[in-house]
KOLFI-595909 format. One record per residue (C-alpha): residue in three letters; x, y, z. Coordinates in steps of 0.02 Angstrom, whole numbers, padded with zeros to 5 digits, always signed. Example, Ala and Ser with C-alpha at 12.3 -4.5 7.8 and 13.67 -1.06 7.14 Angstrom:
BEGIN
ala+00615-00225+00390;ser+00684-00053+00357;
END
This chain:
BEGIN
unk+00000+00000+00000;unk+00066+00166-00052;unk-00014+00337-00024;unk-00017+00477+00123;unk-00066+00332+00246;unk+00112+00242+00223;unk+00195+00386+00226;unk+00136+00446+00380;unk+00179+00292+00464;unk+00358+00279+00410;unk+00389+00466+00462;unk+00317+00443+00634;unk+00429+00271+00645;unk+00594+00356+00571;unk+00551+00487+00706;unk+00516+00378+00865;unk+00689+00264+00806;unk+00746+00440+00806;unk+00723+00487+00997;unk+00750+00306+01055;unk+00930+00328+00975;unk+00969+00488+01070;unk+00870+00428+01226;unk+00992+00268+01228;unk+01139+00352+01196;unk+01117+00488+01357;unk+01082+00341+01458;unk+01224+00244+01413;unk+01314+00411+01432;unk+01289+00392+01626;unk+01412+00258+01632;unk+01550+00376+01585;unk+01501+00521+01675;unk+01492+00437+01814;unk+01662+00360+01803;unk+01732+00519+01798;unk+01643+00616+01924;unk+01561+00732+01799;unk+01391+00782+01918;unk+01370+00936+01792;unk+01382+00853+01654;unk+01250+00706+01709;unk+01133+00840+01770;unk+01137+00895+01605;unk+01113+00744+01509;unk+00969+00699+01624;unk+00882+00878+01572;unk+00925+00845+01384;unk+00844+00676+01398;unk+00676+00743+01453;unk+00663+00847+01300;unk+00708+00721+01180;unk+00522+00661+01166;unk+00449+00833+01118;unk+00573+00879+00991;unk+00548+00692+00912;unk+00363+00727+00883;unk+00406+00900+00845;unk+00501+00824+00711;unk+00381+00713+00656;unk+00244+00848+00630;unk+00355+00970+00539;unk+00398+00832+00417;unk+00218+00800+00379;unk+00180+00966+00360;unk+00301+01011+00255;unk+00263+00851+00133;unk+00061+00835+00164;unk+00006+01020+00186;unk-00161+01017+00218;unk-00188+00814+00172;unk-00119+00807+00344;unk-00265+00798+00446;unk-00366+00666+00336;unk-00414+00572+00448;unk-00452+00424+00364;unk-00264+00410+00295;unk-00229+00424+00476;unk-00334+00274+00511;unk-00238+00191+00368;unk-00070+00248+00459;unk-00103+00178+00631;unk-00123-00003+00539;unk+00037+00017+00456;unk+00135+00077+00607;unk+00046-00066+00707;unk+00120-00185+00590;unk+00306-00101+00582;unk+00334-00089+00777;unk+00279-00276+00817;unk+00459-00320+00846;unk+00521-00152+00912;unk+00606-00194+01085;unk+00514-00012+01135;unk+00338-00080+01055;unk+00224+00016+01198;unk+00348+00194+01192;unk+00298+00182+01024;unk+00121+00165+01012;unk+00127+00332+01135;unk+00213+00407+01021;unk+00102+00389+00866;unk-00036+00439+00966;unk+00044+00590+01031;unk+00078+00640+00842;unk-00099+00600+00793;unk-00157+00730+00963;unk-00058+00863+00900;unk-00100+00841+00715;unk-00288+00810+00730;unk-00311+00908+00897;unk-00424+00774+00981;unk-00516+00790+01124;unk-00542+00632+01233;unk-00471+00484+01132;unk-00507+00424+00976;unk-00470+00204+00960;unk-00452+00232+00755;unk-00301+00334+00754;unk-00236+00309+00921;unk-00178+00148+01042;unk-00296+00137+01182;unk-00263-00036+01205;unk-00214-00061+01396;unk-00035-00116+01389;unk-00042-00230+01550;unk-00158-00330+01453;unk-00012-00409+01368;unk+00096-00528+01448;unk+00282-00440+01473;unk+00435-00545+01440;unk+00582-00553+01618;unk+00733-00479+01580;unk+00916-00573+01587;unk+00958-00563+01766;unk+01154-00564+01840;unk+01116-00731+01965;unk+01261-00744+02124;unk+01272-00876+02224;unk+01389-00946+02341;unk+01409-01019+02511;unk+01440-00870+02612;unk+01338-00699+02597;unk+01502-00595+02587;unk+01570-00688+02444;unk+01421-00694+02361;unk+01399-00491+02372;unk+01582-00475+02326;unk+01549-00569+02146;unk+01403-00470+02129;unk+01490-00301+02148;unk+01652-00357+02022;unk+01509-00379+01876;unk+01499-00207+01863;unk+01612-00083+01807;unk+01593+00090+01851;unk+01727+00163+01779;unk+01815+00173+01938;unk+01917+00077+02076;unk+01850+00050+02252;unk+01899+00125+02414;unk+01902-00014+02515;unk+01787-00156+02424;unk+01823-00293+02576;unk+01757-00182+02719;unk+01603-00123+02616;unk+01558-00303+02595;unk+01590-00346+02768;unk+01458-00223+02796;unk+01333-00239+02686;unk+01321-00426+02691;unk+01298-00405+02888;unk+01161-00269+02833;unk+01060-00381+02716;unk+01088-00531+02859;unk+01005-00412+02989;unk+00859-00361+02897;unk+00809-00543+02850;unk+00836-00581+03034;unk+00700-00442+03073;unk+00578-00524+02973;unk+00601-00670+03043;unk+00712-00789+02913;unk+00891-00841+03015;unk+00944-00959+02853;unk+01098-00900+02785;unk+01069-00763+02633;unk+01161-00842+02490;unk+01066-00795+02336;unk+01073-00609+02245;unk+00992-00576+02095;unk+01011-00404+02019;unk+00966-00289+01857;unk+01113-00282+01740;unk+01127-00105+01722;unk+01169+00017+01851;unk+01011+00143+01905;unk+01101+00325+01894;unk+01057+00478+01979;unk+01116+00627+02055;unk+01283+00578+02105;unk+01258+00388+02123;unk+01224+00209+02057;unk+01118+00081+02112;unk+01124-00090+02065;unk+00941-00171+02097;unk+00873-00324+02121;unk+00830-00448+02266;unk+00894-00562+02403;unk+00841-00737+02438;unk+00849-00851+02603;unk+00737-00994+02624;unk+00547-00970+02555;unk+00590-00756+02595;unk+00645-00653+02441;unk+00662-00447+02483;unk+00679-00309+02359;unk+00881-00262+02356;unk+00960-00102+02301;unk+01166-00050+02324;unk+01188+00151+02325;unk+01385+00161+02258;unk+01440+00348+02279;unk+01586+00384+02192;unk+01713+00499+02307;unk+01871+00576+02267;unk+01953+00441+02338;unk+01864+00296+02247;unk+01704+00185+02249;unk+01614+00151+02404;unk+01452+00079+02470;unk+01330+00200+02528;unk+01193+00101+02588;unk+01138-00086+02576;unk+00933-00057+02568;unk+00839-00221+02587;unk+00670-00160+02679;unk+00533-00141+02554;unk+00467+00037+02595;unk+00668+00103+02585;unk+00667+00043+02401;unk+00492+00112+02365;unk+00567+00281+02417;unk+00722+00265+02324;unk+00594+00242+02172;unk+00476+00378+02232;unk+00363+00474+02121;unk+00460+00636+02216;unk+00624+00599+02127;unk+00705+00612+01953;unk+00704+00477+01844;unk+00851+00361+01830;unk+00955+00339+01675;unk+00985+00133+01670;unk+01020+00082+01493;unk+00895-00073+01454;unk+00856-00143+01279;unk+00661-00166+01337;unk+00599-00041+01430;unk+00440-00138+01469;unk+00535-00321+01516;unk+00644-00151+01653;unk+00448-00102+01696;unk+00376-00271+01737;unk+00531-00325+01837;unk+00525-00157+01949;unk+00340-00191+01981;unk+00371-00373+02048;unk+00487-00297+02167;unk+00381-00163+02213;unk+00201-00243+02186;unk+00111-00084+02244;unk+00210-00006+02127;unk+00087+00057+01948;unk+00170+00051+01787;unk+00122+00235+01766;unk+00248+00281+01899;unk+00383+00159+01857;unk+00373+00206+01666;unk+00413+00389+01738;unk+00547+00352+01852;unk+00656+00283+01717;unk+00638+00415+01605;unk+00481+00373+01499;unk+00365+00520+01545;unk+00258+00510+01418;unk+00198+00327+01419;unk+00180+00319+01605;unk+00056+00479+01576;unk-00015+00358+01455;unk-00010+00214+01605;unk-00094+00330+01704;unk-00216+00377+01593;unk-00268+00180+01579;unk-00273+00158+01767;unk-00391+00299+01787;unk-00519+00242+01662;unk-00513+00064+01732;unk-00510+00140+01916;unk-00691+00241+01857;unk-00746+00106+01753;unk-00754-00038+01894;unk-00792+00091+02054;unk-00922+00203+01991;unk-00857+00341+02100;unk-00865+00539+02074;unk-00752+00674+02069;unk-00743+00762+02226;unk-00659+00920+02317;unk-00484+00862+02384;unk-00464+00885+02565;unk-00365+01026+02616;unk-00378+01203+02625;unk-00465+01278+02455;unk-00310+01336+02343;unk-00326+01515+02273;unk-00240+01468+02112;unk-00299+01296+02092;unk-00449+01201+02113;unk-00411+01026+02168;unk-00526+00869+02165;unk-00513+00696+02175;unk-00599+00525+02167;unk-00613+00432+02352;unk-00541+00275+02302;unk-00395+00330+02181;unk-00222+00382+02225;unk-00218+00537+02130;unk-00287+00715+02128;unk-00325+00837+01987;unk-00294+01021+01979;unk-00359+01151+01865;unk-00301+01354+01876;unk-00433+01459+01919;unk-00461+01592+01774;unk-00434+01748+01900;unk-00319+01736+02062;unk-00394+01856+02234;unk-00251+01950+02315;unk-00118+01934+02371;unk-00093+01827+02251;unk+00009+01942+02096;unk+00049+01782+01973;unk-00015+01745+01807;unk-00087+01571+01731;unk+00063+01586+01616;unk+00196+01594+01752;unk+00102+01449+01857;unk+00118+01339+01717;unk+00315+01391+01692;unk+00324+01338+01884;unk+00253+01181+01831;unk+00374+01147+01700;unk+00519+01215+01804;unk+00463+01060+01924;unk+00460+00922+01777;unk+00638+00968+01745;unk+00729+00999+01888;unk+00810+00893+02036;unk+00667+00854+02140;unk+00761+00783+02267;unk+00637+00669+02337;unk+00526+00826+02403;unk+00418+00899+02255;unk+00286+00792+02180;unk+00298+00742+01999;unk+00137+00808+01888;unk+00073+00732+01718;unk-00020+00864+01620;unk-00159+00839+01527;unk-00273+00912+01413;unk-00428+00878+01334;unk-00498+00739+01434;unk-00689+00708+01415;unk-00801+00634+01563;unk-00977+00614+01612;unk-01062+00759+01675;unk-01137+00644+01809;unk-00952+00594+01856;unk-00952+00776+01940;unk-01003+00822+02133;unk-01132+00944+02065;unk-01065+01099+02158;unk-00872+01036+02097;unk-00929+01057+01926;unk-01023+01224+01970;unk-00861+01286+02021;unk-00756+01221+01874;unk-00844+01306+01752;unk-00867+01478+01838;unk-00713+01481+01908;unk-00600+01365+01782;unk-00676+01432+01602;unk-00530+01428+01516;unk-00500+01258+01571;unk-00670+01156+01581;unk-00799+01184+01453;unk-00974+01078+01445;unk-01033+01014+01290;unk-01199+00939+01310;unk-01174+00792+01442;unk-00984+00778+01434;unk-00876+00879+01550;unk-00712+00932+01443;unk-00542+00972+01544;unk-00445+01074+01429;unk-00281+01092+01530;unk-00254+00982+01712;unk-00120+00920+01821;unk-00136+00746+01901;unk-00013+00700+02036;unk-00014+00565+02202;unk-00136+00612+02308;unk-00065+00645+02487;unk-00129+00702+02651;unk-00094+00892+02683;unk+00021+00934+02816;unk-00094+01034+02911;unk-00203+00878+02910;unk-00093+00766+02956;unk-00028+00865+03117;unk-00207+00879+03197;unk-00260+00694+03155;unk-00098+00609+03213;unk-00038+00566+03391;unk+00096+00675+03461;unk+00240+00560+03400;unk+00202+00567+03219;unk+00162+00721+03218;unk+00329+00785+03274;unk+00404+00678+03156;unk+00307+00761+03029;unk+00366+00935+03080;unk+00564+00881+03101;unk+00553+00808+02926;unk+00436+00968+02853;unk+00614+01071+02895;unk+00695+00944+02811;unk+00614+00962+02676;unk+00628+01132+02649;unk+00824+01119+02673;unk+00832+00972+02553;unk+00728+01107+02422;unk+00839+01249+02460;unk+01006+01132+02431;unk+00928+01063+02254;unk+00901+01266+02208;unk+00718+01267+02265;unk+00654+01398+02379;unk+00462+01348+02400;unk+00388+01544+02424;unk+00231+01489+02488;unk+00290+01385+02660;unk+00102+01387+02748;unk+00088+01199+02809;unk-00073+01188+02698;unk+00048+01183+02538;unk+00137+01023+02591;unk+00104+00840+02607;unk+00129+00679+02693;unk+00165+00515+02571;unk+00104+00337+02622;unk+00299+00322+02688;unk+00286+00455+02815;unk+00384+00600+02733;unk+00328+00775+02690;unk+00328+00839+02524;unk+00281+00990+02429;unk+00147+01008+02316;unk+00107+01202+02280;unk+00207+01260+02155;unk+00141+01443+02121;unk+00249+01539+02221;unk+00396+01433+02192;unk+00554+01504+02130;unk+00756+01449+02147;unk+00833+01472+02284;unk+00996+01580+02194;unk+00850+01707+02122;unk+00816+01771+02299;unk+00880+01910+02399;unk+00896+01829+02584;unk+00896+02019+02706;unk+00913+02031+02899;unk+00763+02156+02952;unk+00831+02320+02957;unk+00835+02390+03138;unk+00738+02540+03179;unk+00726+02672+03341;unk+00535+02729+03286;unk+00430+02629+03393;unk+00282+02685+03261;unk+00378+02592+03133;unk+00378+02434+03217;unk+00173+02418+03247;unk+00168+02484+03072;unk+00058+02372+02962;unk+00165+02388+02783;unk+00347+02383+02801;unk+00447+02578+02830;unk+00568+02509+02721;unk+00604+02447+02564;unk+00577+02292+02494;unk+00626+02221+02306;unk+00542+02122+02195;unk+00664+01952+02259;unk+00694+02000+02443;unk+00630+01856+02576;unk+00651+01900+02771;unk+00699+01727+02848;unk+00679+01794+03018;unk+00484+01823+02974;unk+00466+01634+02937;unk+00408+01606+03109;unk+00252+01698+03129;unk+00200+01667+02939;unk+00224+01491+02967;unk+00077+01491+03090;unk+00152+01360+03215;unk+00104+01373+03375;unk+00138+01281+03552;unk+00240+01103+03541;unk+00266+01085+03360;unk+00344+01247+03353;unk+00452+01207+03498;unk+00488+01054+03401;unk+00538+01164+03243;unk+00662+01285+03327;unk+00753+01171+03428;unk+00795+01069+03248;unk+00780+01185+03128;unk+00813+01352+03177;unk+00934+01388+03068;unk+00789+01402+02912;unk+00738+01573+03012;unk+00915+01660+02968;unk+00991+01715+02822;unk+01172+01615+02848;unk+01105+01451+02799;unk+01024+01533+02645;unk+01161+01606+02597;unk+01303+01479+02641;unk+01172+01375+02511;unk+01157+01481+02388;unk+01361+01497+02391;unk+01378+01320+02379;unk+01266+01299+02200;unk+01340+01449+02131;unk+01511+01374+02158;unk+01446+01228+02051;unk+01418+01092+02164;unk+01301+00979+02143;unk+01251+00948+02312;unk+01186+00763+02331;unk+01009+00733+02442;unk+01014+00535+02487;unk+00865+00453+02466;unk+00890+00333+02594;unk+00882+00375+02790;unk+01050+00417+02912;unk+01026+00245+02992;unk+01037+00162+02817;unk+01231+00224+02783;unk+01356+00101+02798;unk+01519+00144+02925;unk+01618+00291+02930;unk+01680+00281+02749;unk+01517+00344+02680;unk+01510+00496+02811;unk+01692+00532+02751;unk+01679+00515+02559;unk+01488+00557+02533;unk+01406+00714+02606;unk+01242+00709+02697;unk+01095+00825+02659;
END
């Protein structure tokens, strides 16, 4: 078959090979950077990758255009293209990243709204069995040696620090965590992923441990010093991996020939784990926005529920609503903002994309946006939908029974801070409000400086730690103007209600954190005594000396009482 039909098919292929090309090559580019301790340069490589997928169907519609002209949005050659694509990619080791990408061509050619099954893959992906990918097997008769094989099959580029003592460690690590839960046989078995997981300033080599009938999730952080390889942390406990692999990170660059044989494995290790999120956190945005996509429909499709308000405090740039059962929320930006608020829906959705491609070192939750989804009116809490369209115009339109969301964000639901402290006994809670100033010091050191710190605009994950969630007043840390109050002998001028002096455009007060915070009693007892620092202007400027030095300033995503022995506190630095 010849015609416009064929031709769109082999231009959408040629530009998907394209993108996988460049996509595999910055992966494999870890390897090396890594090796030689270039943080800069793997930062960069990580941003590039995220913007490979865009250009390729950027690509892809140009070329069309430029051949097609206005043939290109005959939709019935479309129909013919899909069938020809399907028929090219049946052996493509990246068959499911594929069929994502012709259907985000097809979006931005034909503009649909909802989706349309003729010119598109709805199919649900998990509907078709995945293959297992080659694992690296160890055994031997003592932990230790088994662990030291393990470690000599990969080569990072680098020699080891001490390789004996990190061993020592780690296999008493791995023996100690089996022992909590239970299983005293020996540990002999390690299975592992034959690619190294890079990030930030370290590699992980994942996979599991085995003793007796007892298999746990493994993962080996290797930070590379200036004085050679060593073991960061030895994570066996299921929740410490789930972090590591948290939907509050950056994606890992791990070079795999199957991306979906990488997916399937990952979700057997972390069961509770959706492909949506592990799609994202190795670098394939766009299909798990496609993953997530399915799991919605399916979640609606077999509860019956309906959207609802979120709880929380109602936002004043967003308006955020959920189902009850599902473990995401939805937020749409209001067409007008009251005061104080001074932004525009243009520079909230620049915060948004600042977020997608920066370090989000484990403390700002990832968002997939969306546009043009179609749903039942009567999927709708009447007065939500009242709301959406008065408030949210440019965003949700009705046409006749179907509710149309032009632009949204979708991102893990969590419970809000503020929440979370009056619900919670008195031990969690000051948990909460330790880690809440760790979290804002984690931000500041990845170049984030959250604006907006009101407990309402932060969250608590199903792991216990707080995250941040409202990205409107957002901004980086190194834009920002940290001032001491300025002293004054005029009594007036201290009970005056706007400030006697001036105040620029980028200036933040760190000694007025306290009472803007609004924490009162015990939990802001709790705060000063750890975290008073966050209410001067030294540690926000000693930060903002160290990024604009260069450094790439490394936020573990694994706990204090996860390191291994003094040679990680000597060659790694802690957040």
């Amino acid at each position: 078959m010849s015609g416009p039909g064929r031709f769109i098919a082999q231009t959408v292929l040629a530009s998907f090979d394209d993108y996988c090309q460049h996509f595999a090559e910055l992966t494999q580019n870890a390897s090396r950077r890594f090796g030689a301790r270039d943080w800069q340069g793997l930062q960069e490589d990580a941003a590039q990758r995220l913007e490979l997928y865009n250009v390729a169907v950027d690509a892809a519609v140009d070329c069309l255009a430029s051949r097609l002209d206005s043939g290109m949005e005959d939709h019935a050659a479309w129909e013919r293209a899909r069938g020809v694509y399907r028929n090219a990619i049946v052996d493509h080791p990246s068959i499911e990243i594929g069929k994502t990408f012709f259907s985000s061509v097809t979006r931005r050619v034909l503009k649909t709204e909802g989706t349309d099954p003729a010119v598109e893959f709805t199919d649900d992906a998990s509907a078709f069995p995945h293959g297992e990918p080659e694992l690296l097997d160890v055994e031997d008769t003592l932990l230790e040696d088994t662990l030291l094989s393990l470690l000599r099959l990969f080569d990072l580029g680098a020699t080891w620090q001490n390789l004996e003592r990190d061993v020592r460690l780690g296999a008493r690590e791995i023996e100690r965590r089996f022992a909590l839960h239970g299983q005293h046989e020996p540990v002999r078995r390690l299975e592992a992923f034959p690619s190294p997981f890079f990030r930030g300033r370290a590699a992980y080599i994942v996979g599991a441990a085995t003793s007796g009938g007892l298999t746990l999730p493994l993962a080996i952080a290797i930070h590379h010093t200036t004085r050679g390889l060593i073991v960061g942390a030895v994570l066996v406990e299921p929740d410490d991996i789930s972090v590591l692999f948290s939907y509050t990170r950056s994606s890992f660059l791990v070079a795999t020939a199957r991306p979906d044989e990488l997916v399937n494995y990952l979700q057997r290790l972390m069961p509770h784990r959706k492909p949506a999120e592990l799609y994202t956190t190795v670098g394939y945005n766009k299909h798990g926005k496609t993953e997530r996509y399915r799991d919605l429909r399916r979640h609606m499709a077999e509860s019956g529920e309906r959207f609802e308000y979120a709880r929380g405090v109602r936002g004043m740039v967003m308006i955020v609503f959920t189902l009850p059962g599902y473990d995401a929320v939805f937020k749409v930006i209001r067409d007008r903002f009251p005061y104080p608020k001074q932004t525009t829906r243009r520079q909230v959705m620049a915060k948004y994309r600042l977020v997608f491609r920066h370090d989000r070192a484990g403390r700002l939750i990832d968002a997939h946006e969306f546009e043009h989804m179609r749903f039942l009116r009567t999927q709708f809490a009447e007065g939500l939908l009242e709301e959406l369209l008065r408030e949210a115009a440019r965003s949700v339109t009705l046409d006749g029974d179907t509710v149309i969301l032009h632009h949204v964000y979708v991102e893990r639901k969590v419970v809000p801070l503020d929440i979370y402290l009056r619900e919670s006994n008195p031990i969690k809670a000051t948990a909460a409000m330790i880690d809440y100033g760790r979290a804002i010091k984690n931000l500041a050191l990845s170049d984030i400086f959250p604006g907006d710190m009101l407990l309402k605009n932060f969250g608590v994950t199903r792991s216990g730690r707080v995250v941040f969630y409202d990205y409107d007043e957002l901004s980086k840390v190194t834009d920002c103007n940290f001032r001491e109050m300025p002293e004054t002998q005029d009594p007036a001028d201290e009970m005056s209600a706007d400030p006697w002096f001036g105040v620029g455009e980028h200036d933040v007060f760190p000694e007025e954190f306290r009472n803007f915070l609004g924490v009162r009693g015990e939990l802001r007892a709790v705060l000063e005594q750890h975290h008073s620092d966050l209410f001067g202007v030294r540690f926000w400027q000693r930060v903002q000396d160290r990024i604009r030095s260069g450094e790439v300033i490394e936020i573990f995503p694994y706990e204090r009482s996860r390191r291994l022995g003094a040679g990680v506190r000597r060659g790694a630095r802690a957040s």
